[in-house]
matplotlib code that plots the C-alpha trace (Angstrom):
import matplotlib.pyplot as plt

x = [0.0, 0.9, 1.2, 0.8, 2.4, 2.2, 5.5, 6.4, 7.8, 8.6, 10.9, 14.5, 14.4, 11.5, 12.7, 15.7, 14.5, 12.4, 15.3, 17.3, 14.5, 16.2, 20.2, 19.9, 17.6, 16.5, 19.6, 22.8, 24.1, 23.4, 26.0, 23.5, 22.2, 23.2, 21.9, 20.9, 23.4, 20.9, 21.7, 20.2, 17.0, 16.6, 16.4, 13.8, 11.5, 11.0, 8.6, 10.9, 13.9, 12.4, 10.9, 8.2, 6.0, 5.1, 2.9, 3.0, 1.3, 3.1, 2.4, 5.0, 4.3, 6.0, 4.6, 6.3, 5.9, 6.6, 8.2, 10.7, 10.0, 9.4, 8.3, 8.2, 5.9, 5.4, 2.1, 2.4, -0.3, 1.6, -1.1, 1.2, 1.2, -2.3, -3.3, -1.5, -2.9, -6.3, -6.4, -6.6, -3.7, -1.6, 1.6, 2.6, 6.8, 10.0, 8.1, 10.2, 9.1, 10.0, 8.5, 5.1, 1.3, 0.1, 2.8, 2.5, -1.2, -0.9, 1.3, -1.0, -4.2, -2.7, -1.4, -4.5, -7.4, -4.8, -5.5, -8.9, -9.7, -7.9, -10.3, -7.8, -9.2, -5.6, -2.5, 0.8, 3.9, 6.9, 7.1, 8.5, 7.8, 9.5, 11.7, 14.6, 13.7, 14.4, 11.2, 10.1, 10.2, 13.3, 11.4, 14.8, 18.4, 18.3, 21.1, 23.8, 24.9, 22.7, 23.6, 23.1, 20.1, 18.0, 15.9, 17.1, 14.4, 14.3, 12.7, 9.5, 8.6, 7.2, 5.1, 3.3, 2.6, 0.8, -1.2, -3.0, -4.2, -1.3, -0.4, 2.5, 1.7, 5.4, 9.0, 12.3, 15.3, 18.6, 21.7, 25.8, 27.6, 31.1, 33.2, 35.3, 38.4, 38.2, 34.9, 32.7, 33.7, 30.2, 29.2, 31.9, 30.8, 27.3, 28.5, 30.9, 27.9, 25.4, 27.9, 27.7, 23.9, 22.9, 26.1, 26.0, 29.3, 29.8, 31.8, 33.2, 34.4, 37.2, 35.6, 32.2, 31.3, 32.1, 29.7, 26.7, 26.5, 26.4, 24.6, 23.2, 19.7, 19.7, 20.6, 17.3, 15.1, 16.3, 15.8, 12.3, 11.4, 13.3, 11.2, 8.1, 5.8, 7.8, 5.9, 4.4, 6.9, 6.9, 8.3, 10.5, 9.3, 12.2, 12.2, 13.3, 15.8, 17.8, 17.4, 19.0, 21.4, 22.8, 22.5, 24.3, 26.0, 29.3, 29.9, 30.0, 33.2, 33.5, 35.3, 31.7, 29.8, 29.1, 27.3, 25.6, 25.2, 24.4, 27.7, 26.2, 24.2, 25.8, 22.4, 21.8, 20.1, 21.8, 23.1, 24.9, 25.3, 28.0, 29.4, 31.7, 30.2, 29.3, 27.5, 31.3, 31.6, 28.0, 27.8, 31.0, 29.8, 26.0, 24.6, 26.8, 29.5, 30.4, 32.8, 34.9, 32.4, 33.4, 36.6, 35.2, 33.7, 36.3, 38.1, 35.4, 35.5, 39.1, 40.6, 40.4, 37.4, 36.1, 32.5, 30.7, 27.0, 25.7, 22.9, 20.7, 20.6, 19.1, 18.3, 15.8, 13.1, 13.3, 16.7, 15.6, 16.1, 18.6, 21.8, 22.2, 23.1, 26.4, 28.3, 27.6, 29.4, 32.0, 32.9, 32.8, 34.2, 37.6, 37.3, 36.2, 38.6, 41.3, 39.7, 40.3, 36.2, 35.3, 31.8, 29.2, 26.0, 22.7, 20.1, 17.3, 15.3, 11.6, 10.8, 9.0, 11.4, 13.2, 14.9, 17.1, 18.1, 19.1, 22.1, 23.3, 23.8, 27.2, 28.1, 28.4, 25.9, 23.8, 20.3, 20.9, 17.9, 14.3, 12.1, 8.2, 5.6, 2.7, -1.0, -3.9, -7.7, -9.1]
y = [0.0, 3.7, 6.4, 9.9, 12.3, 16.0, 17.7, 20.5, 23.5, 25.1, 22.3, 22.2, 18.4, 17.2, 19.6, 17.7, 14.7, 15.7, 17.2, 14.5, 11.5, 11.8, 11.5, 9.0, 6.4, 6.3, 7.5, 6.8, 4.3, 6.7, 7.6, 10.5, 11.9, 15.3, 16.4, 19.6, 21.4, 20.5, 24.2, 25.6, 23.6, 24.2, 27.5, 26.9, 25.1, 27.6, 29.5, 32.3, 32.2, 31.9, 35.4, 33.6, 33.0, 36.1, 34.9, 31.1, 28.8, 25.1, 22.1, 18.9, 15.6, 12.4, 8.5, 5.5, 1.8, -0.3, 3.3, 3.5, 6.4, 5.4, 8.9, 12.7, 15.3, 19.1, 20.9, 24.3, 27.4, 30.5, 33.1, 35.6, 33.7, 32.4, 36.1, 36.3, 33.5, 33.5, 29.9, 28.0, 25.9, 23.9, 22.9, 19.7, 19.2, 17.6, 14.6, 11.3, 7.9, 4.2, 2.1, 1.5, 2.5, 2.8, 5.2, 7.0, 7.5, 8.1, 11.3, 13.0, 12.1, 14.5, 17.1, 16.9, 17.2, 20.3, 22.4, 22.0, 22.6, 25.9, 26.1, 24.6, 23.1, 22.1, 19.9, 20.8, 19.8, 19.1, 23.0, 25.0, 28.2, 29.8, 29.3, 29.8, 26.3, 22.9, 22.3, 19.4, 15.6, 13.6, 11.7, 11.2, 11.3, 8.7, 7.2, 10.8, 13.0, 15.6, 19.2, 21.5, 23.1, 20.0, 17.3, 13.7, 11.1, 7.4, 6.6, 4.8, 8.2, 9.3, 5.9, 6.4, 10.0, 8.7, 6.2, 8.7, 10.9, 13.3, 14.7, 16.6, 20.7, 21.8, 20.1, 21.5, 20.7, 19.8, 20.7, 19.3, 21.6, 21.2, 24.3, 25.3, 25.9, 29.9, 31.8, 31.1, 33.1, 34.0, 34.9, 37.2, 39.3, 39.5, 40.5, 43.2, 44.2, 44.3, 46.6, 49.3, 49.1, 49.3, 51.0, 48.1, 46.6, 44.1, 44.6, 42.7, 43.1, 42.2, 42.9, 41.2, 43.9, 46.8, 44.3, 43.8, 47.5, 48.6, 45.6, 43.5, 44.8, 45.3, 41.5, 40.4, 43.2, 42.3, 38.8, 39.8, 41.1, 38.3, 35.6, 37.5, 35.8, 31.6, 29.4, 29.8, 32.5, 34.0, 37.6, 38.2, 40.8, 43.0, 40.9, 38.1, 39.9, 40.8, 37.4, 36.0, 38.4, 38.0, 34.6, 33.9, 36.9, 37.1, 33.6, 33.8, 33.5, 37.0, 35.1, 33.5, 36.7, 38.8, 42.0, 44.1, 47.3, 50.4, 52.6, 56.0, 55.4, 52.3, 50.4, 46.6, 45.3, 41.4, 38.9, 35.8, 34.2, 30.5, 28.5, 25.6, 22.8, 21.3, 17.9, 15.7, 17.6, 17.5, 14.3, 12.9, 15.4, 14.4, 17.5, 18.1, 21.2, 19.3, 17.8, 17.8, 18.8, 22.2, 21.1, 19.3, 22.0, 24.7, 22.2, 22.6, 26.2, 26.4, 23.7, 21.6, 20.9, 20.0, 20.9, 24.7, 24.9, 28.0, 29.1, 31.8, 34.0, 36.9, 39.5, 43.1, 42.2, 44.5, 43.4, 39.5, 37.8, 40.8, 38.9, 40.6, 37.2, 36.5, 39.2, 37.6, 34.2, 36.0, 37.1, 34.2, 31.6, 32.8, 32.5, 28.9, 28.1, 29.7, 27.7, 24.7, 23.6, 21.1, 20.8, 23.2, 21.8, 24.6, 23.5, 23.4, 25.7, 25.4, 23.3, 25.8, 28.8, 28.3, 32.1, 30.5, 27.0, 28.6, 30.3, 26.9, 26.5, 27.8, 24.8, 21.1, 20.0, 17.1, 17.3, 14.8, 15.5, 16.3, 16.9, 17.7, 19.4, 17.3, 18.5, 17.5, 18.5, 17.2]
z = [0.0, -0.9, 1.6, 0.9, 2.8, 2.7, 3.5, 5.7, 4.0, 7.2, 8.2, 6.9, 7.6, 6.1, 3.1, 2.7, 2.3, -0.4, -2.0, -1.5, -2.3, -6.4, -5.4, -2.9, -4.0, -7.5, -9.2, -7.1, -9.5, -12.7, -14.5, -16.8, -13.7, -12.6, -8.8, -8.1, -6.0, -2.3, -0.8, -4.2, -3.9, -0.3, -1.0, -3.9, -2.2, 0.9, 1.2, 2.8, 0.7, -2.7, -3.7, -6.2, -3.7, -3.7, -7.1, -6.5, -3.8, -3.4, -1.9, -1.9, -1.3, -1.0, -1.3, 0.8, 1.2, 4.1, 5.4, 2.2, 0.0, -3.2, -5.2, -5.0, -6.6, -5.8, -7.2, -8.2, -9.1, -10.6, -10.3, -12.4, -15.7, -15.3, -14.8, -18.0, -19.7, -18.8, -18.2, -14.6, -14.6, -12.0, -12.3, -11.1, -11.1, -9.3, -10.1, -9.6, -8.9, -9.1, -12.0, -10.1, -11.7, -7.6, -6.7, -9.9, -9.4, -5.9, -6.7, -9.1, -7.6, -4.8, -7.1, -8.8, -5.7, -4.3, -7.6, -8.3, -4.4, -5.3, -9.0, -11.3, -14.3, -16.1, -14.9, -16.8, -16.3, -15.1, -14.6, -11.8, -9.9, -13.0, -16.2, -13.8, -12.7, -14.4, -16.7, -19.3, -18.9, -21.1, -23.8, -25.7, -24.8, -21.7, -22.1, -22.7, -19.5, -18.2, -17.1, -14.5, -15.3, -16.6, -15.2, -15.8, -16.0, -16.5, -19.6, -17.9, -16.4, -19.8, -20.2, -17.1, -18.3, -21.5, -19.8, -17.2, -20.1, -20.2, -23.6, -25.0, -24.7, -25.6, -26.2, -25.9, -27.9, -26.3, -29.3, -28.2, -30.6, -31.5, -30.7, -33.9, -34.4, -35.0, -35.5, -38.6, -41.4, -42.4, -39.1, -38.5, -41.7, -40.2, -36.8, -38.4, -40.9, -37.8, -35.5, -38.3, -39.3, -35.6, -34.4, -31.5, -29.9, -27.2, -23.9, -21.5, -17.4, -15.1, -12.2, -11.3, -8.5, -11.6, -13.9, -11.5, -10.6, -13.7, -16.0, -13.1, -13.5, -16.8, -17.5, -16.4, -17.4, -21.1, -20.2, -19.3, -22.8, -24.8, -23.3, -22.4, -25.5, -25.2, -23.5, -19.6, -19.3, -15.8, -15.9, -12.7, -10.5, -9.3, -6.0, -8.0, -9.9, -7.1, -5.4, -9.1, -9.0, -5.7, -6.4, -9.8, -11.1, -8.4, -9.5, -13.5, -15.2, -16.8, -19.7, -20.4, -20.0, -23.3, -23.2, -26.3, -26.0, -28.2, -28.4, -27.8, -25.1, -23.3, -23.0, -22.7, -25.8, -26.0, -23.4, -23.7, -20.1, -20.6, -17.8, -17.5, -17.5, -13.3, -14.6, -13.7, -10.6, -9.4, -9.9, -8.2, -5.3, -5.5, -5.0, -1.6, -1.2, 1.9, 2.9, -0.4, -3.2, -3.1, -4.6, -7.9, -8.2, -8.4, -10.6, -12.7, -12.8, -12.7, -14.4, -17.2, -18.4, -22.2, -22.3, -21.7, -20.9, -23.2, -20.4, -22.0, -25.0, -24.7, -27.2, -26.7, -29.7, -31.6, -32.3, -32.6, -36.4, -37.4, -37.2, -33.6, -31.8, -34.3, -31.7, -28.8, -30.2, -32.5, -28.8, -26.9, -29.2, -28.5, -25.2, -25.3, -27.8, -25.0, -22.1, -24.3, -24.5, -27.3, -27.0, -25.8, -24.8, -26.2, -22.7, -23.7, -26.5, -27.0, -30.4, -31.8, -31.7, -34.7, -34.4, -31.4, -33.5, -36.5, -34.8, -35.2, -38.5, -38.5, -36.5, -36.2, -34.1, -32.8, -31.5, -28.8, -26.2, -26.0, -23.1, -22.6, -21.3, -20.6, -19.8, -19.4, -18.7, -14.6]

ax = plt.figure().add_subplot(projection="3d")
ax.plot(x, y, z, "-o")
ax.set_aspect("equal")
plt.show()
């Protein structure tokens, strides 16, 4: 028999072993995983820490037999984008479970009586509070490694999906592009046309504090626009903004960071956010800083290391399909080629936007990944 039980936000413990339910059972002998770092997902899960519960309400439950947990789910209403869309959606997500129909339908029979007591006539998911949360369920690419800001799934996950009634409401492509040996001669003409026709040029820092004062705000607010019409998009409030700035932008590698800006006026039109790739070192750590993960980590950061993550694009739109993009990589591919990267895994880019995967032509690449968005009707 299934138990449902209803976990404690306020409870550091009982959070924990929610966050922890992934790692330590059903995929400490996975080689694709890749855990969340646990400090980063305590913090996302409470209720006083993460500033989108200013918008969202969340519940999280886990299921257990004979006392073992055996599956996780959280359930999810963002008022802000349902304001937005006019629909009554829930979100269910940070949905794993063993390969079991009782413990599946255990889970989203309690997702599911949580959002319609609160009026919710749809069930989407695997979402989070936001698109700064890992989204969409793997439906291809089980068996390559996964990266920081994904969700890894066994491939039964998807099956149960299907037979409960879910069906696929968006897909995101996952691209592992090969980094070349000098920048793309055609896109270099079209960044050097582009500078002059827009009189646009990119810049970089040395000094993160001089970069965040100046472009920290700025960063998200163009983020804001770029993604404001893609799918379920959540814009961040200004709460959220300096949360996400406090929490990521002291830690980029400025050699990763590429800014556009127009010349005569200095402001932020284009951002191009990489990182070295974390998936090794997360993985060897589990998820833990302590005691010694903090060290694969900075040996990630800071030492040799063949793959980058490219983490966001980001472009004002009335800029977007004008070529604007090719500055942003005919600025960064030297540095990757410098930091000796080979590959540089895209994350994940909704199916539909064809704008964002035709900056990949220039490229070899390999569309090695897809994940989904499942709804359905309750």
């Amino acid at each position: 028999m299934v138990e449902i039980k209803e976990i404690n936000s306020g409870k550091r413990s009982e959070l924990r072993k929610f966050t922890h339910f992934p790692t330590d059972y059903l995929y400490s002998d996975n080689d694709c995983y890749v855990p969340n770092m646990c400090l980063d997902d305590l913090t996302m899960f409470d209720p006083k820490e993460n500033p989108a519960f200013d918008f969202c309400e969340a519940v999280y439950y886990m299921a257990y037999r004979d006392g073992k947990p055996v599956g996780r789910i959280a359930g999810i209403i963002n008022r802000k984008v349902n304001e937005r869309s006019g629909e009554l959606e829930g979100r269910f997500g940070f949905i794993d479970y063993i390969d079991d129909e009782e413990v599946v339908d255990a889970l989203i029979n309690a997702v599911t009586t949580w959002v319609k007591s609160r009026g919710m006539t749809r069930l989407t998911g695997p979402l989070g509070f936001t698109d700064m949360d890992p989204e969409g369920m793997l439906v291809e690419g089980f068996d390559r490694e996964g990266t920081q800001a994904t969700i890894y799934n066994h491939a039964y996950y998807v099956k149960h999906m299907e037979r409960l009634g879910f069906v696929k409401n968006a897909d995101w492509l996952e691209f592992r592009i090969k980094v070349p040996e000098s920048v793309p001669e055609k896109m270099m003409r079209i960044a050097n046309i582009v500078k002059t026709r827009y009189d646009i040029g990119t810049i970089r820092f040395t000094s993160r504090k001089k970069m965040v004062k100046e472009y920290g705000n700025a960063i998200f607010s163009v983020i804001n626009e770029a993604y404001d019409s893609l799918f379920g998009y959540s814009p961040l409030s200004e709460k959220q903004i300096k949360h996400y700035i406090n929490l990521y932008l002291p830690f980029l590698p400025l050699n990763c960071l590429s800014l556009i800006i127009k010349n005569d006026t200095r402001e932020l039109i284009g951002v191009g956010i990489a990182i070295p790739s974390l998936s090794k070192a997360l993985i060897k750590c589990r998820g833990r800083l302590l005691p010694m993960g903090w060290l694969h980590m900075l040996k990630a950061l800071k030492g040799k290391n063949d793959v980058v993550d490219l983490m966001l694009v980001a472009i004002k739109p009335e800029y977007q399909s004008k070529g604007v993009n090719s500055l942003l990589f005919t600025d960064l591919i030297p540095s990757f080629i410098e930091n000796g990267y080979s590959y540089a895994e895209s994350n994940p880019e909704l199916e539909a936007n064809q704008r964002v995967q035709q900056q990949w032509q220039y490229f070899e690449t390999e569309q090695h990944k897809r994940r989904r968005a499942f709804t359905k009707e309750i």
